[in-house]
PDB file of N, CA, C and O in Angstrom:
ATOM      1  N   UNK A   1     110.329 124.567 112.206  1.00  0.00           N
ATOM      2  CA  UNK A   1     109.526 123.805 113.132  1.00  0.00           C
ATOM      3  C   UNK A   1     110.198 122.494 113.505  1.00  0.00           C
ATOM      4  O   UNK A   1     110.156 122.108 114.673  1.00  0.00           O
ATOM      5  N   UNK A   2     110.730 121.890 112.690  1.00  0.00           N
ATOM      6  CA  UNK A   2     111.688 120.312 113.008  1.00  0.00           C
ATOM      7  C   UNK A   2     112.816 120.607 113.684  1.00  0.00           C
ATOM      8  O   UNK A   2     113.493 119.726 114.214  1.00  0.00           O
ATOM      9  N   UNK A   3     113.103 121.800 113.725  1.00  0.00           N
ATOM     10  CA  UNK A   3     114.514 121.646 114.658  1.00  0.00           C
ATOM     11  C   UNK A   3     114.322 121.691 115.884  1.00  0.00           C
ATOM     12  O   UNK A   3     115.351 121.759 116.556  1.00  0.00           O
ATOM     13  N   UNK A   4     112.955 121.671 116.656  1.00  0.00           N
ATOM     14  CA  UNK A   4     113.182 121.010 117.943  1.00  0.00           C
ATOM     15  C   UNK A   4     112.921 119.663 118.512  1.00  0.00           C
ATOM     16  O   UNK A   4     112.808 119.447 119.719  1.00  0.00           O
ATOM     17  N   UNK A   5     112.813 118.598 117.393  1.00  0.00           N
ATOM     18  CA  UNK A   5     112.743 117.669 117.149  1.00  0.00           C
ATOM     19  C   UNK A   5     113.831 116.661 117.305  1.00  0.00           C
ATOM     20  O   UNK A   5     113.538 115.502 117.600  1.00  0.00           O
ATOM     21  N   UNK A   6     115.267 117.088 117.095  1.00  0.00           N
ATOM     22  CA  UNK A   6     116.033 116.544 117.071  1.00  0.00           C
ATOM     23  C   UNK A   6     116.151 114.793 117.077  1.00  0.00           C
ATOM     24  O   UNK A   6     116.594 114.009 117.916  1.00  0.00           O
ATOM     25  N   UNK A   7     115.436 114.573 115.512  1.00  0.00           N
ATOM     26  CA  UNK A   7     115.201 113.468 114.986  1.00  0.00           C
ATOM     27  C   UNK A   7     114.347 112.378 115.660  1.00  0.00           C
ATOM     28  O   UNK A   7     114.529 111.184 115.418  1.00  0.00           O
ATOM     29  N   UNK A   8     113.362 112.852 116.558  1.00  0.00           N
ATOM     30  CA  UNK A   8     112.614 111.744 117.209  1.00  0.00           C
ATOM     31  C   UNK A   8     110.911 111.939 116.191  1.00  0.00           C
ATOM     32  O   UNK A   8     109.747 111.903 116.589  1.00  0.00           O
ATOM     33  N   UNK A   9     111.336 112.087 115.179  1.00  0.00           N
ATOM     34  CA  UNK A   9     109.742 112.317 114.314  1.00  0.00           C
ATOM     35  C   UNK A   9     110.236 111.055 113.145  1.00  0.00           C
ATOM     36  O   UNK A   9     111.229 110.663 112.533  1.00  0.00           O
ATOM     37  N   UNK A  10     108.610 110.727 113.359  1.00  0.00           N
ATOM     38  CA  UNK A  10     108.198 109.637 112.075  1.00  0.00           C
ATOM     39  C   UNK A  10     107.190 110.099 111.352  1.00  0.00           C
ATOM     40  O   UNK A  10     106.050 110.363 111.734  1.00  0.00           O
ATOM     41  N   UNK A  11     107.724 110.201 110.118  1.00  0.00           N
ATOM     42  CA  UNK A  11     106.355 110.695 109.141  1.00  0.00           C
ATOM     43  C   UNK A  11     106.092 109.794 107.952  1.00  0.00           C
ATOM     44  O   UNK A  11     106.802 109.623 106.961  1.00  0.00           O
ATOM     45  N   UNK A  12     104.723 109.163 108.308  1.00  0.00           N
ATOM     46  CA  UNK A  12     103.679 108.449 107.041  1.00  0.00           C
ATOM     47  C   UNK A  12     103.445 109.089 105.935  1.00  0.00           C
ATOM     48  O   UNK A  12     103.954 110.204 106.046  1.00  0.00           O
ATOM     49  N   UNK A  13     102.966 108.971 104.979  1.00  0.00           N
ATOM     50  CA  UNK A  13     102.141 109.210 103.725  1.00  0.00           C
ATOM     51  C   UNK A  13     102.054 108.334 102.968  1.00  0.00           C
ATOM     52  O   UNK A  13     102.856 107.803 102.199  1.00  0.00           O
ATOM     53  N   UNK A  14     100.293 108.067 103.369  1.00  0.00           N
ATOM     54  CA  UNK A  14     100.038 107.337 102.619  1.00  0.00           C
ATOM     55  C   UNK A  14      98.380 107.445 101.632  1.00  0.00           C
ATOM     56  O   UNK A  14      98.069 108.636 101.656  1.00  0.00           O
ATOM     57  N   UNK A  15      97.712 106.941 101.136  1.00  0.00           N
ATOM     58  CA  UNK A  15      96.669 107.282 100.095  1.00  0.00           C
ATOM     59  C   UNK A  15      96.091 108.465  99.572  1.00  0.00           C
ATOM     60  O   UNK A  15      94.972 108.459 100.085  1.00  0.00           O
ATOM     61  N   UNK A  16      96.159 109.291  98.991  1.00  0.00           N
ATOM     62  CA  UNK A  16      95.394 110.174  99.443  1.00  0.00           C
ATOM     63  C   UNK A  16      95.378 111.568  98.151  1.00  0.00           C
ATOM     64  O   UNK A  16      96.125 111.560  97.172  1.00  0.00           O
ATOM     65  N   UNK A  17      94.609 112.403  98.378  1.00  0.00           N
ATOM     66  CA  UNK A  17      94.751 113.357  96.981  1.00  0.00           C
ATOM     67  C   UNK A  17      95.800 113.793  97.469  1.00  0.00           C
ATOM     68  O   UNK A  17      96.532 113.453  98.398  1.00  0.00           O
ATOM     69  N   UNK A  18      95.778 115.164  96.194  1.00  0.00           N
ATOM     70  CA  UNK A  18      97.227 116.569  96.520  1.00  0.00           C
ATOM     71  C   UNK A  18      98.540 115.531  97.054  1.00  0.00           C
ATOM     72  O   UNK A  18      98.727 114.328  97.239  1.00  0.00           O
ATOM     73  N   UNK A  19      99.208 116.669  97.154  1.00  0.00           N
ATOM     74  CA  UNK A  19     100.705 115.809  97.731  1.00  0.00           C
ATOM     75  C   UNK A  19     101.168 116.708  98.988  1.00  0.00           C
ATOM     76  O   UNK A  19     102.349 116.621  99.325  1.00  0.00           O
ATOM     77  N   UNK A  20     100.284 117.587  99.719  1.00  0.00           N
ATOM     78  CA  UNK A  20     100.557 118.482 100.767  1.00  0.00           C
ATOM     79  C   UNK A  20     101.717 117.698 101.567  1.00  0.00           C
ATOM     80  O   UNK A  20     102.758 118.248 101.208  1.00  0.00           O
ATOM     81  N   UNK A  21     101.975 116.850 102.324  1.00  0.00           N
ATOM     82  CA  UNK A  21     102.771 116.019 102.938  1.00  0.00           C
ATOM     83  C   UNK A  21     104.185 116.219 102.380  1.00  0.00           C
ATOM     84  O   UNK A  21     105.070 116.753 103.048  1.00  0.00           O
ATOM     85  N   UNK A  22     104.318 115.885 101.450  1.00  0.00           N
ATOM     86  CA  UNK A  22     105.455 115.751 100.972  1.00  0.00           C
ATOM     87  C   UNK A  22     106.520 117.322 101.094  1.00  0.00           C
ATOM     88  O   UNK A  22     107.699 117.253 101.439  1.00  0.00           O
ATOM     89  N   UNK A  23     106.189 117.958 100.925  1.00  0.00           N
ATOM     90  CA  UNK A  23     107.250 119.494 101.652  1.00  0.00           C
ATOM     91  C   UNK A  23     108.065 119.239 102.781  1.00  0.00           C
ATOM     92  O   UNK A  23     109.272 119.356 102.995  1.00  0.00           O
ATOM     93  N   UNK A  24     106.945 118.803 103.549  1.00  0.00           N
ATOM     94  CA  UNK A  24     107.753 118.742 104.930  1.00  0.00           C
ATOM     95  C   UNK A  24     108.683 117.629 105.186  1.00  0.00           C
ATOM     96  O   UNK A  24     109.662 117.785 105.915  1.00  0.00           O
ATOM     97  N   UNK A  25     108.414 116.527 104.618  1.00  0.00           N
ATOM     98  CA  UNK A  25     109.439 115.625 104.585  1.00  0.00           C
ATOM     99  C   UNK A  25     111.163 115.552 104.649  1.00  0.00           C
ATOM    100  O   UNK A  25     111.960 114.836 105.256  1.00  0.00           O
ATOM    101  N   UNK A  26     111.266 116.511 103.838  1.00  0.00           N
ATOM    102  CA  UNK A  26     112.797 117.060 103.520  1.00  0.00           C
ATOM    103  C   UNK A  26     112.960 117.526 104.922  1.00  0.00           C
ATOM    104  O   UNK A  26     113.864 116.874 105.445  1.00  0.00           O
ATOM    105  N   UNK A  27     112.579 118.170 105.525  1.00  0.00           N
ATOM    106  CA  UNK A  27     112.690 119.060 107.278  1.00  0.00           C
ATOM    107  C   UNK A  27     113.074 118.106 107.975  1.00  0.00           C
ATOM    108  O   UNK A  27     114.215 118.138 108.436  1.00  0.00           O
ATOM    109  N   UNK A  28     111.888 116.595 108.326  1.00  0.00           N
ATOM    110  CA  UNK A  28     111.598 115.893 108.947  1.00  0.00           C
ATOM    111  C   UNK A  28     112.910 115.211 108.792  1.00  0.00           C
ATOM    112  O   UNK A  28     113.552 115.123 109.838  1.00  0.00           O
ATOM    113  N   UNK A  29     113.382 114.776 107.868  1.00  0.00           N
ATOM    114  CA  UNK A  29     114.462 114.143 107.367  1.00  0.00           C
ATOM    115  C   UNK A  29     115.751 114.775 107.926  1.00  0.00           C
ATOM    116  O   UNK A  29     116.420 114.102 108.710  1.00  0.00           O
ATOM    117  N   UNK A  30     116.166 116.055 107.575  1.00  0.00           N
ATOM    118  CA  UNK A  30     117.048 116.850 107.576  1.00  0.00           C
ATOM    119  C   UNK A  30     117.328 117.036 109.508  1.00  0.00           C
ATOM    120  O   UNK A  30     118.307 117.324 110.197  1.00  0.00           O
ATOM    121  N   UNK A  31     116.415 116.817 109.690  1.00  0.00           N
ATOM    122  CA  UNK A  31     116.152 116.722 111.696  1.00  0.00           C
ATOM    123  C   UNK A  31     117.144 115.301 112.518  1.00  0.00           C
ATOM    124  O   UNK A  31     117.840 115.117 113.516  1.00  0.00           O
ATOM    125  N   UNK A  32     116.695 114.650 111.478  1.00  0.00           N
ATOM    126  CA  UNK A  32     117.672 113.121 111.611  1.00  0.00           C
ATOM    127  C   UNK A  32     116.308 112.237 111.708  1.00  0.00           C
ATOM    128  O   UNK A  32     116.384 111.071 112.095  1.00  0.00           O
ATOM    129  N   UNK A  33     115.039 112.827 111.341  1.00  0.00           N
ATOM    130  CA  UNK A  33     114.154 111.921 111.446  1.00  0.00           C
ATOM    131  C   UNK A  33     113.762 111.221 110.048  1.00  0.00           C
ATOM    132  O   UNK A  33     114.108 111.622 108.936  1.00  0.00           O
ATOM    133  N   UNK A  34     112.700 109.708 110.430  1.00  0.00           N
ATOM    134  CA  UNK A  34     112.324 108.788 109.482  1.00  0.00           C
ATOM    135  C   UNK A  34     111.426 109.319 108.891  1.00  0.00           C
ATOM    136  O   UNK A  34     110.881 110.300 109.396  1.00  0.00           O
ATOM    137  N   UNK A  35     110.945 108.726 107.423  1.00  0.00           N
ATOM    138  CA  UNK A  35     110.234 109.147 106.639  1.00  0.00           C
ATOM    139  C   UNK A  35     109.888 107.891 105.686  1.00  0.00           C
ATOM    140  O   UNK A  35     110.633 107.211 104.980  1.00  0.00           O
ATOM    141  N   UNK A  36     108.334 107.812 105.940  1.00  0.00           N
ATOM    142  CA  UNK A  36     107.611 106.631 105.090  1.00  0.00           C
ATOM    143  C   UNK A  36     107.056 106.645 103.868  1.00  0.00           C
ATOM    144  O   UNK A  36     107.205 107.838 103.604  1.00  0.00           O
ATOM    145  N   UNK A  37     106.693 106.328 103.230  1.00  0.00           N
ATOM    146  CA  UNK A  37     105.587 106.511 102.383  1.00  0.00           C
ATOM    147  C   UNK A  37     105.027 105.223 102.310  1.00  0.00           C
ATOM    148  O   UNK A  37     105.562 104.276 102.887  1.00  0.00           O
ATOM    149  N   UNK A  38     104.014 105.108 101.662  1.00  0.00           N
ATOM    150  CA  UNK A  38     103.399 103.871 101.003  1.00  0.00           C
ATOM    151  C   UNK A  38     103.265 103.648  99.777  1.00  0.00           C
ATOM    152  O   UNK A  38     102.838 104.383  98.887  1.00  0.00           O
ATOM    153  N   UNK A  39     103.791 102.201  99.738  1.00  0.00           N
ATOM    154  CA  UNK A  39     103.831 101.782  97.779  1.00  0.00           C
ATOM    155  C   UNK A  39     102.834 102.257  96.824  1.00  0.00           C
ATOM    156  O   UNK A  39     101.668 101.941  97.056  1.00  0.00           O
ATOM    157  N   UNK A  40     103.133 103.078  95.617  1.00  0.00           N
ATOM    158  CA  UNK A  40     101.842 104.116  95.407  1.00  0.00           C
ATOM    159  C   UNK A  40     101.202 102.838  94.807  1.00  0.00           C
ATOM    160  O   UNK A  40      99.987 102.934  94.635  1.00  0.00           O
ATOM    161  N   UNK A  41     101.846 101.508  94.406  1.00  0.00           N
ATOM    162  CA  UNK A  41     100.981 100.577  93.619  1.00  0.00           C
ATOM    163  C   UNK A  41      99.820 100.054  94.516  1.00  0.00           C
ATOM    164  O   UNK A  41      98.818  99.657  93.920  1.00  0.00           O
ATOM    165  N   UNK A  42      99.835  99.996  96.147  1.00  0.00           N
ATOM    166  CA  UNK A  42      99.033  99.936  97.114  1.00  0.00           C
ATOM    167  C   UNK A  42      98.411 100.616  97.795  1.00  0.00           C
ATOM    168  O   UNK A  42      98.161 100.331  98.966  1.00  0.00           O
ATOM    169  N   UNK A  43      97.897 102.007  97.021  1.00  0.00           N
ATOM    170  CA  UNK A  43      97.234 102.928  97.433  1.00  0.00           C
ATOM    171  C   UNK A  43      95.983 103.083  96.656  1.00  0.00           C
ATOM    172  O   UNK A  43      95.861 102.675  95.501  1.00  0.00           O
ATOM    173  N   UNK A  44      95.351 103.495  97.117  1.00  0.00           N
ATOM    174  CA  UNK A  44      94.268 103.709  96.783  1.00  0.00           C
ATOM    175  C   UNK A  44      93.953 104.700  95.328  1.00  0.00           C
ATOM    176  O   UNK A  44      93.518 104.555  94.185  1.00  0.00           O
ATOM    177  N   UNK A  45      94.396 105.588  96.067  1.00  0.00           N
ATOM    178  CA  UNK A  45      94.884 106.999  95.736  1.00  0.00           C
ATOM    179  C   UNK A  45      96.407 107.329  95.956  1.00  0.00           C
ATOM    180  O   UNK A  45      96.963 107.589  97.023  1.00  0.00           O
ATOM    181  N   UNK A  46      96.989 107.252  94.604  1.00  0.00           N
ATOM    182  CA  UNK A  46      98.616 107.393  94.987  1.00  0.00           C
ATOM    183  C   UNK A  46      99.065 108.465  94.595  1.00  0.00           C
ATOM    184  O   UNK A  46     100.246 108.494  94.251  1.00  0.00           O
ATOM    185  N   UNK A  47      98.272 109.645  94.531  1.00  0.00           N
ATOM    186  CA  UNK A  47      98.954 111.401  94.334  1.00  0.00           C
ATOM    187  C   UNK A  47     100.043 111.618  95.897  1.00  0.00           C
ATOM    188  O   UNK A  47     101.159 112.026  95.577  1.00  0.00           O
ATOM    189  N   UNK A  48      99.916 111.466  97.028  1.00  0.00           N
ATOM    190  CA  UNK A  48     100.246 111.919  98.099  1.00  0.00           C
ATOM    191  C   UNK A  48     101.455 110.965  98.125  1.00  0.00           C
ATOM    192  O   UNK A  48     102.492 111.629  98.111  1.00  0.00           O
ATOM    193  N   UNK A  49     101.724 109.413  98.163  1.00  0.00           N
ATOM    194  CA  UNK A  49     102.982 108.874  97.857  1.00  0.00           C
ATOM    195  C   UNK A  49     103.487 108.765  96.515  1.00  0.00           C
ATOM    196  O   UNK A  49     104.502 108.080  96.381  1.00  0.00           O
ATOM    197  N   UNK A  50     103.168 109.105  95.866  1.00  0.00           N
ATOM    198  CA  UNK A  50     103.758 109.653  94.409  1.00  0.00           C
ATOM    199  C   UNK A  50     104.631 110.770  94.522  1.00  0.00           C
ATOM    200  O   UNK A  50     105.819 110.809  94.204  1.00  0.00           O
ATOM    201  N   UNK A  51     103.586 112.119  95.244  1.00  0.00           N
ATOM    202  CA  UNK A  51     104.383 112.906  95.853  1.00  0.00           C
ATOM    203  C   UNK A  51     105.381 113.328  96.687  1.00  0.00           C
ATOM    204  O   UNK A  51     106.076 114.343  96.655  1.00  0.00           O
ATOM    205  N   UNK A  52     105.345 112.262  97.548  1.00  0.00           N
ATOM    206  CA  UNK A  52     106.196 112.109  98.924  1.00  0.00           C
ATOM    207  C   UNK A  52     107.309 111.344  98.219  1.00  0.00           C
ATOM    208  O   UNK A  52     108.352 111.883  98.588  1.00  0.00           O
ATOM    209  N   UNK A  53     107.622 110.237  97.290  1.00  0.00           N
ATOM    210  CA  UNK A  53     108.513 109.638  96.701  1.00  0.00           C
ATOM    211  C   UNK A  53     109.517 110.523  96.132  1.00  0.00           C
ATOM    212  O   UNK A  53     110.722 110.595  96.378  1.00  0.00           O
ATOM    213  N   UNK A  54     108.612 111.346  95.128  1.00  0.00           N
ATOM    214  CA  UNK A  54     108.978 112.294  93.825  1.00  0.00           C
ATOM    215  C   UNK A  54     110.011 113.608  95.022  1.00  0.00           C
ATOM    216  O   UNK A  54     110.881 114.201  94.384  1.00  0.00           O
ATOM    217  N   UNK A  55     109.960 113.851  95.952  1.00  0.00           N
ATOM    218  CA  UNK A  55     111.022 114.694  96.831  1.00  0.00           C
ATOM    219  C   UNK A  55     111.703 114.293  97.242  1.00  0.00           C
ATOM    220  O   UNK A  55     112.126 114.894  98.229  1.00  0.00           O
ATOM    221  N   UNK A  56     112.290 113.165  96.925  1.00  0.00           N
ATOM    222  CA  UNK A  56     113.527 112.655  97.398  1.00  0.00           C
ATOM    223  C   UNK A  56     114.001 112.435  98.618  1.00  0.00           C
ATOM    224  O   UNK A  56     115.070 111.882  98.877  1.00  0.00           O
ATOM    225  N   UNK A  57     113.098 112.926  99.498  1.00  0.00           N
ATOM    226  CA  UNK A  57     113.038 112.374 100.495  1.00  0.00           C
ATOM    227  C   UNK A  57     112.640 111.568 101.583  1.00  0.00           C
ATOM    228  O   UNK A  57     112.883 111.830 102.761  1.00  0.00           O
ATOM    229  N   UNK A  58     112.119 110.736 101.233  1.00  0.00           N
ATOM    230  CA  UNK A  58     111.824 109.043 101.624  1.00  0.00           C
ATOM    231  C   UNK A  58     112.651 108.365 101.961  1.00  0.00           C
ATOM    232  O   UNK A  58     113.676 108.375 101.279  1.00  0.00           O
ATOM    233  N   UNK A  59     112.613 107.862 102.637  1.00  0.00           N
ATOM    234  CA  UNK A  59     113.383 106.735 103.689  1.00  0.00           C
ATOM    235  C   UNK A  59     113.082 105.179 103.476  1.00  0.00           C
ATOM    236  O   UNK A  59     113.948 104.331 103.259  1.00  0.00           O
ATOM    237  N   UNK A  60     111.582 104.927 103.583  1.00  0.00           N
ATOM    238  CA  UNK A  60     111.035 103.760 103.244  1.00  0.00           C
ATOM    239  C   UNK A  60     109.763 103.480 102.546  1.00  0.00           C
ATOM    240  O   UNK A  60     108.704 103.361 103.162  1.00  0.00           O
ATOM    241  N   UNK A  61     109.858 103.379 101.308  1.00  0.00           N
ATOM    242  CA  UNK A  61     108.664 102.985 100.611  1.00  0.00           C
ATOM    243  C   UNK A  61     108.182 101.660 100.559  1.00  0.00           C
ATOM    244  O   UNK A  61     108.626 100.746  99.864  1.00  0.00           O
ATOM    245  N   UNK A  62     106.632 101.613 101.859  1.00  0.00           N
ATOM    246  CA  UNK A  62     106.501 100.065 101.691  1.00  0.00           C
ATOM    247  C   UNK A  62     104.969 100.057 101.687  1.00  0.00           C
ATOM    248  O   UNK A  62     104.269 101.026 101.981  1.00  0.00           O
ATOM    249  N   UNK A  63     104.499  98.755 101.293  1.00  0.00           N
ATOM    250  CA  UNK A  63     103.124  97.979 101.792  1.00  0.00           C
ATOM    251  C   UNK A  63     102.630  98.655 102.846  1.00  0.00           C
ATOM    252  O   UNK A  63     103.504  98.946 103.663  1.00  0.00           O
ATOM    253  N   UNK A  64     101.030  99.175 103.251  1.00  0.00           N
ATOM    254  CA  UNK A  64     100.344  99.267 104.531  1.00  0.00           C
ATOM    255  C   UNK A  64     100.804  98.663 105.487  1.00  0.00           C
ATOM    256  O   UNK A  64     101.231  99.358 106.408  1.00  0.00           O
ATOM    257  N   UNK A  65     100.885  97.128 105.615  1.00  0.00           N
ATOM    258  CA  UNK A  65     101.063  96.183 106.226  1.00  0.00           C
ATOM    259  C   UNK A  65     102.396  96.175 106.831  1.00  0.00           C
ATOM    260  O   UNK A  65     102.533  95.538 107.875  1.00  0.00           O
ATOM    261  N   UNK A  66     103.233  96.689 106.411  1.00  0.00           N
ATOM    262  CA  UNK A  66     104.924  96.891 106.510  1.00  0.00           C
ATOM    263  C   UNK A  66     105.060  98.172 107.634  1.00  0.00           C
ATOM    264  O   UNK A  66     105.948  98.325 108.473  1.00  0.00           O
ATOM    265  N   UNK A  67     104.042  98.915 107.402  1.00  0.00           N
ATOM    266  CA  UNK A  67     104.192 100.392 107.956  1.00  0.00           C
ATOM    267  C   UNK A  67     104.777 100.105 109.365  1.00  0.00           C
ATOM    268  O   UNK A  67     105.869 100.283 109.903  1.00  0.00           O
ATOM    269  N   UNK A  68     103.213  99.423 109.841  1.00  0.00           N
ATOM    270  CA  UNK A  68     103.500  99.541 111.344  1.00  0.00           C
ATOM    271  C   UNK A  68     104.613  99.114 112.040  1.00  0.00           C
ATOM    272  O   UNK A  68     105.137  99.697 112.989  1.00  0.00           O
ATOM    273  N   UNK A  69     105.172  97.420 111.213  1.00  0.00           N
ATOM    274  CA  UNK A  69     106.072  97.251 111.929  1.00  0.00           C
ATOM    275  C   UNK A  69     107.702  97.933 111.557  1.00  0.00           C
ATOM    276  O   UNK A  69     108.640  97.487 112.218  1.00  0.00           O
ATOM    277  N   UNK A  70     107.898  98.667 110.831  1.00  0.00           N
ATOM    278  CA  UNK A  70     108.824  99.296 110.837  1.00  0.00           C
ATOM    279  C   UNK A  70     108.505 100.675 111.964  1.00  0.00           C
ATOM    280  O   UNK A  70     109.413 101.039 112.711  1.00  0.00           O
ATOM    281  N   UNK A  71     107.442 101.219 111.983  1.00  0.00           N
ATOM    282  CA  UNK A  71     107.773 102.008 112.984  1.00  0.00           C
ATOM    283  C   UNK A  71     108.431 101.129 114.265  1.00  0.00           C
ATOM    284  O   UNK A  71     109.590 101.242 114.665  1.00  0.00           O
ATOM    285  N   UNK A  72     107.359 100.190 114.829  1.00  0.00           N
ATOM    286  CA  UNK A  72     107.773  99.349 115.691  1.00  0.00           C
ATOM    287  C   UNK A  72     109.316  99.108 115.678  1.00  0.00           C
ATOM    288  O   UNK A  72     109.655  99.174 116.859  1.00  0.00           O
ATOM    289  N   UNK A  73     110.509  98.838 114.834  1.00  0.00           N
ATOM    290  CA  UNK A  73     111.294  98.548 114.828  1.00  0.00           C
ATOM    291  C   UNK A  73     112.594  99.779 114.867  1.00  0.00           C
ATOM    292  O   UNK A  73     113.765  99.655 115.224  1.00  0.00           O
ATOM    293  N   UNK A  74     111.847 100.989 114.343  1.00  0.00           N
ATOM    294  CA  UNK A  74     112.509 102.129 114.669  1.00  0.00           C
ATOM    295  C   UNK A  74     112.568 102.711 115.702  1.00  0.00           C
ATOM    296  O   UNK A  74     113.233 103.743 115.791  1.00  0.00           O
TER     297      UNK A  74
END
């Protein structure tokens, strides 16, 4: 599914149960695209960036507050 993407995808994860998110990340990545998570210490619920961390494929682990403007800057 990411390879018609050709790296224009940004993917979040942030609070939340399960770690469903995190699979696809590696794709998203592998596309030439970015990949977020959120600091699991600033989550609510940190199974889903715990998860998204724990695959090695993360790009930027930051603060809520950080999110937006890094998309902005990407």
């Amino acid at each position: 599914m990411t390879e018609h993407w050709h790296g224009r995808l940004v993917a979040v994860i942030v609070s939340g149960y399960d770690g469903d998110g995190a699979e696809a990340l590696c794709g998203i990545r592998e596309c030439g695209g970015v990949t977020i998570a959120q600091l699991p210490t600033s989550a609510l619920q940190s199974d889903m960036p715990d998860s998204a961390i724990a695959s090695g494929c993360v790009d930027f682990i930051l603060r809520p507050e950080r999110i937006a403007a890094k998309i902005a800057e990407i």
